[in-house]
C-alpha positions in Angstrom: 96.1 4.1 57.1 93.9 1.7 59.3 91.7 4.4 60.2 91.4 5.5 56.4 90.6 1.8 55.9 88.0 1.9 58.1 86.3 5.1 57.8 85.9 3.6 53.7 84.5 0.2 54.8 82.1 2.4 56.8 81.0 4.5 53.8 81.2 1.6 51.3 78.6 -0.3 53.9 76.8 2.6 54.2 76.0 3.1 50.5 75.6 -0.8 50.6 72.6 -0.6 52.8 71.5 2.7 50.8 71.0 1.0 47.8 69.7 -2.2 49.3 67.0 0.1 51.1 66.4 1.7 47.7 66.3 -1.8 46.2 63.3 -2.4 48.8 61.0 0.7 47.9 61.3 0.2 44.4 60.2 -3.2 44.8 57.3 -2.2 47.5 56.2 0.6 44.8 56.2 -1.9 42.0 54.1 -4.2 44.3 51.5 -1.0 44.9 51.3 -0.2 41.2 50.7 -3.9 40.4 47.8 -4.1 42.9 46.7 -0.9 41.6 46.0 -2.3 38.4 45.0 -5.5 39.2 42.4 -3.9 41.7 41.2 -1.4 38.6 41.0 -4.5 36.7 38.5 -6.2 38.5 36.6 -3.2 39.1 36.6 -2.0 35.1 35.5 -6.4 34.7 32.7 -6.2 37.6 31.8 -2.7 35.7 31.2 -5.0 32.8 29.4 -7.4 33.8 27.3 -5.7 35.6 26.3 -3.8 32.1 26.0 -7.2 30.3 23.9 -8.2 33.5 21.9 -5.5 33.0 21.7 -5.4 29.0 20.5 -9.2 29.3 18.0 -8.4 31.7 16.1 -6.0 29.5 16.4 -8.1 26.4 14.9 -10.9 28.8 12.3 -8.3 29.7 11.7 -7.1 26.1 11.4 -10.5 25.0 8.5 -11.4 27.6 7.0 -8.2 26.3 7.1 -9.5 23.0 6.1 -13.0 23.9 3.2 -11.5 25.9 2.4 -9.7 22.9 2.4 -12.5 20.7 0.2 -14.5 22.8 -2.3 -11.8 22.5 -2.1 -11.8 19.5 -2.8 -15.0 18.6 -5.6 -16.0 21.3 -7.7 -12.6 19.7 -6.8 -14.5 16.1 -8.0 -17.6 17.6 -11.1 -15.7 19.2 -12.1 -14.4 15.5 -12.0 -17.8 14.6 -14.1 -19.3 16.8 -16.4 -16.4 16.2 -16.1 -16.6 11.9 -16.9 -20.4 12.2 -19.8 -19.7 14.9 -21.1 -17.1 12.3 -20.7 -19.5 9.6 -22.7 -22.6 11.6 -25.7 -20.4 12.1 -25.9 -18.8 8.5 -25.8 -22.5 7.1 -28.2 -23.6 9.3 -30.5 -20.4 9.4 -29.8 -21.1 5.4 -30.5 -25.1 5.6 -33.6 -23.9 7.6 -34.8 -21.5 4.8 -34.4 -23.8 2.0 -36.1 -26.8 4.2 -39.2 -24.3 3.6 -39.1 -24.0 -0.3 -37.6 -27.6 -1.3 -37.5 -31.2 -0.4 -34.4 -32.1 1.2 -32.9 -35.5 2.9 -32.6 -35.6 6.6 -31.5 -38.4 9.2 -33.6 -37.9 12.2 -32.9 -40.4 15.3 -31.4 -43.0 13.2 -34.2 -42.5 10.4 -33.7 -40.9 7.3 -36.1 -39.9 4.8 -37.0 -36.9 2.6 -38.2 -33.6 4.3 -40.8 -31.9 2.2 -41.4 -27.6 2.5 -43.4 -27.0 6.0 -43.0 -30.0 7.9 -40.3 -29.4 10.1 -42.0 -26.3 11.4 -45.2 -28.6 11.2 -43.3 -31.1 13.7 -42.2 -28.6 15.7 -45.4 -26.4 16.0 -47.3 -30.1 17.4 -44.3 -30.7 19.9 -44.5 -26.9 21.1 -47.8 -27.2 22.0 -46.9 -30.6 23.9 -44.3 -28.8 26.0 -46.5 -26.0 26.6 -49.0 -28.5 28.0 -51.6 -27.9 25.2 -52.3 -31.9 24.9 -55.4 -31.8 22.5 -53.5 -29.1 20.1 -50.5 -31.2 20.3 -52.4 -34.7 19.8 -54.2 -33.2 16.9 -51.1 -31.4 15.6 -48.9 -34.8 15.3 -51.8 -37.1 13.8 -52.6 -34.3 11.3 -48.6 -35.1 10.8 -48.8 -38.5 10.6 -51.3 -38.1 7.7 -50.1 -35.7 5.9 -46.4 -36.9 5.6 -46.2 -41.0 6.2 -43.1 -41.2 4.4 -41.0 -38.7 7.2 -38.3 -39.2 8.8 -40.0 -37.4 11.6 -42.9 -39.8 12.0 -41.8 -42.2 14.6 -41.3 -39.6 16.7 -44.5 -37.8 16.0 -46.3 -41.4 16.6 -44.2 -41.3 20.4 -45.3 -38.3 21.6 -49.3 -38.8 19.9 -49.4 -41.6 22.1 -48.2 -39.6 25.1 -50.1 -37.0 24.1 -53.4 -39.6 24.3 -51.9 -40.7 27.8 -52.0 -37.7 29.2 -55.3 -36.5 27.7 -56.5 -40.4 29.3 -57.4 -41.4 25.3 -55.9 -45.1 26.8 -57.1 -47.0 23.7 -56.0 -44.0 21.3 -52.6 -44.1 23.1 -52.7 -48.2 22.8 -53.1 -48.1 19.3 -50.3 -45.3 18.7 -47.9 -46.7 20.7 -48.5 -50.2 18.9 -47.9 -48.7 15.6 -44.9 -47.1 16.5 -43.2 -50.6 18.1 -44.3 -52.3 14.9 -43.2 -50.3 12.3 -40.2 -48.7 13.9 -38.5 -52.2 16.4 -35.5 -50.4 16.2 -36.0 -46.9 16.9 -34.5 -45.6 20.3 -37.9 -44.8 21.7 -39.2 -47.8 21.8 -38.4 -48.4 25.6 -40.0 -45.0 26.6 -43.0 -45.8 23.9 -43.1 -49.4 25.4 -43.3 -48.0 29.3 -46.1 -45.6 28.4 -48.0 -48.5 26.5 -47.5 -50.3 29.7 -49.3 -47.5 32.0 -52.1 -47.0 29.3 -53.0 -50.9 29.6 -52.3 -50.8 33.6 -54.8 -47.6 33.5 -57.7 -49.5 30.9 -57.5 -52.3 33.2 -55.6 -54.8 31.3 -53.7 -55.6 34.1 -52.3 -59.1 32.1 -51.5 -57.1 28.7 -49.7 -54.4 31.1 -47.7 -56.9 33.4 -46.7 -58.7 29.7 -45.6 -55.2 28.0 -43.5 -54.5 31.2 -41.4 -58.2 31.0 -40.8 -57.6 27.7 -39.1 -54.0 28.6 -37.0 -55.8 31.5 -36.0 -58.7 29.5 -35.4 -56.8 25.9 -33.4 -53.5 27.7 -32.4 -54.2 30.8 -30.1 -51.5 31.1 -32.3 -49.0 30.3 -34.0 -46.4 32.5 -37.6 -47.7 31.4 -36.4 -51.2 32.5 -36.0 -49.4 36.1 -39.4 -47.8 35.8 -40.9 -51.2 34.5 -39.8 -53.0 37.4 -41.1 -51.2 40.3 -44.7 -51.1 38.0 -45.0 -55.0 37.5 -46.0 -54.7 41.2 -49.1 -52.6 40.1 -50.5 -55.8 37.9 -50.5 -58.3 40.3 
């Protein structure tokens, strides 16, 4: 009876420790699976991120395309522009210009404004080409024939400056004197009177009148000092002592 005893505690133990050990591998397999899924998990989610990664960075790609595009776009726009309103600015002008030769029309020139008849702007111009050119006598004759013709332009102190000059540099002293004295008198204001001043200087340095010279060249340094021709006036006063 012991023995019988015994040999069941044995197989009751046994199937103890059987089930126990069974107990054990079902739990380690459930643990695998779990970890199997989990580990497919993250790679399916890494997967999809990796696509959204990817999907965003073409969008981001297409959209700097686009923008690139756009920019293009709008700088040629912005180039037509500039070009239409460049076209327009030189037909109104080349226009203005063209009707300036067939009708009187008002013009502000250097602070002075006046009516411009047919021809003389191009009459201006023609005397002031020939200056540059260094045809003094043409250009002298060209702006007094100016003077004459149109006294009431807008253009005439100017055409008085650059007579005188033109007298200067043809050494007509007294012609130069007397233009340049016309244009301070009639015109006080006009912003050549400094430069017209500093040549009237020179021409009464260069006739001798040292006294009328030294006198024109105080009155540049003392009326605009902070001009250009106030430099030049000061280092000439030296010339008329």
């Amino acid at each position: 009876m012991r023995k019988l005893n015994h040999s069941f505690k044995q197989t009751l133990l046994r199937a103890f420790c059987l089930s126990a050990a069974t107990l054990c591998l079902s739990s380690n397999a459930w643990a695998l699976f779990a970890d199997d899924d989990a580990r497919k998990a993250i790679l399916d989610l890494r997967k999809s991120l990796a696509t959204t990664q990817m999907d965003l960075q073409n969008q981001i790609e297409k959209l700097k395309a686009d923008n690139a595009e756009l920019r293009g776009k709008v700088e040629s726009l912005e180039k037509q522009g500039e070009d239409i309103s460049t076209s327009q600015k030189t037909y109104y002008q080349d226009l203005d210009t063209r009707l300036g030769n067939f009708e009187p029309r008002t013009a502000t020139v250097e602070g002075v404004s006046g009516t411009v008849q047919p021809g003389e702007k191009k009459a201006y111009d023609d005397a002031l080409k020939a200056f540059q050119t260094g045809n003094l006598k043409k250009a002298d004759e060209g702006f007094s024939a100016f003077v004459n013709r149109y006294p009431k332009s807008p253009y005439v102190p100017l055409a008085l400056f650059w007579s005188g000059n033109s007298k200067y540099a043809n050494k007509d002293y007294t012609g130069a004197i007397t233009q340049l004295q016309s244009l301070i008198k009639r015109y006080p204001n006009h912003p050549r009177i400094p430069s017209a001043m500093l040549t009237l200087g020179n021409a009464q340095l260069e006739s001798g009148n040292k006294a009328a010279a030294k006198k024109t060249f105080g009155e540049i340094i003392s009326k605009y000092p902070d001009t250009e021709s106030a430099k030049d006036a000061q280092q000439l006063i030296a010339a008329t002592k």
